[in-house]
C-alpha positions in Angstrom: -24.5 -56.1 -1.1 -27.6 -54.0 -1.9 -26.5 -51.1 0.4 -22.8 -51.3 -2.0 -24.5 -51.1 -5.1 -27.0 -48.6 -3.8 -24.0 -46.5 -2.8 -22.8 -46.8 -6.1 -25.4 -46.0 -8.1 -25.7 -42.7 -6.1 -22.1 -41.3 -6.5 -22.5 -42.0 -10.4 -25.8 -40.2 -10.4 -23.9 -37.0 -8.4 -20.5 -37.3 -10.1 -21.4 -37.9 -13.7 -22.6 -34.5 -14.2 -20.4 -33.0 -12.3 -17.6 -35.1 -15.0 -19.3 -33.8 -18.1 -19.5 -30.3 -17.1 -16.0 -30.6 -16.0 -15.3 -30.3 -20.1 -14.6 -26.6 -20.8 -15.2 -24.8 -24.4 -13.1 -22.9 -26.4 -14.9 -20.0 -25.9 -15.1 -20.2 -22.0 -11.4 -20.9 -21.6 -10.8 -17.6 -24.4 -13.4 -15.7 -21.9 -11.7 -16.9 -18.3 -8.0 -16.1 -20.5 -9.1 -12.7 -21.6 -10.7 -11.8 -17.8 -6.9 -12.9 -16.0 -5.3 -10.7 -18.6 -7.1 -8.0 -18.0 -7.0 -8.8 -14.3 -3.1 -9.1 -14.6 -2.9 -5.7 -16.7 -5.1 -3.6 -14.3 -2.8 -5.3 -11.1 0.2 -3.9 -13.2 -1.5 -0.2 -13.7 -2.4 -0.4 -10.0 1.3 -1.1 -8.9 2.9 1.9 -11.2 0.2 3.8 -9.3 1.6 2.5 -6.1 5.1 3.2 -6.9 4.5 6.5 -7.7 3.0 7.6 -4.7 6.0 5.7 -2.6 7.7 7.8 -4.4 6.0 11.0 -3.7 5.3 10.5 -0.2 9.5 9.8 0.1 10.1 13.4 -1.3 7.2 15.1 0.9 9.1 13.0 4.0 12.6 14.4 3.1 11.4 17.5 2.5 10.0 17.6 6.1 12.5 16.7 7.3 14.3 19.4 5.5 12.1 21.8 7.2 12.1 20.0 10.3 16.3 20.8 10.4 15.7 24.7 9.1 13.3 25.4 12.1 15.5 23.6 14.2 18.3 25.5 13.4 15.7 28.5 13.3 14.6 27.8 17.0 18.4 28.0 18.1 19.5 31.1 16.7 16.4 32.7 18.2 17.4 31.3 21.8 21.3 32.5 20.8 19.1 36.0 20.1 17.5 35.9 23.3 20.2 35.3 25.4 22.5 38.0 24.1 19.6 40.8 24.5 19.0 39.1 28.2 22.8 39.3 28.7 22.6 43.1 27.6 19.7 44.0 30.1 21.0 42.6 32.6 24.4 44.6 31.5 22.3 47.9 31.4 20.8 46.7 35.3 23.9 46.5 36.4 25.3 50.3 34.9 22.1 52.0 36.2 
C-alpha cells in the first residue's frame, strides 16, 4: 500500500507542472500563430520560386533539344557533302 501511494504522490509531483504549463497565453498562441503564417507565406514564395525555375529549365531542355535536331540534321548534310565530293574523286580517278 505504501509503495501505491508513494507511486502516486510522485506522478502528481512530475505531472502537475507539466498540467499547469500545459495552459498557453494569448500572447504565446498570437506569437506561435504569427511564426506558421509567416512560415506558411515564405513556403508559398519558395514554391513560386520553384515553379519558375521548372519552368525555365523545361525551355533550356526544349531548346536543346532544338539544337540537338539542327546539328543532327547538320551532321547529315555534311556526310551527304562528303560523300558526293568522294563520289567525284573517285570519278576524276577513274578519267585519269
Amino acid at each position: 500500500m505504501r509503495k501505491i501511494l508513494g507511486s502516486s504522490a510522485l506522478v502528481v509531483l512530475l505531472a502537475g507542472p507539466l498540467m499547469l504549463g500545459g495552459c498557453a497565453t494569448q500572447d504565446a498562441v498570437e506569437h506561435a500563430q504569427s511564426t506558421a503564417d509567416e512560415a506558411l507565406s515564405a513556403a508559398q514564395h519558395a514554391q513560386a520560386a520553384a515553379d519558375t525555375a521548372s519552368q525555365k529549365a523545361d525551355a533550356a531542355a526544349q531548346s536543346a533539344d532544338t539544337a540537338g535536331q539542327k546539328a543532327d540534321a547538320a551532321a547529315a548534310d555534311a556526310k551527304r557533302a562528303n560523300d558526293r565530293l568522294d563520289a567525284m574523286k573517285k570519278k576524276k580517278g577513274q578519267r585519269g
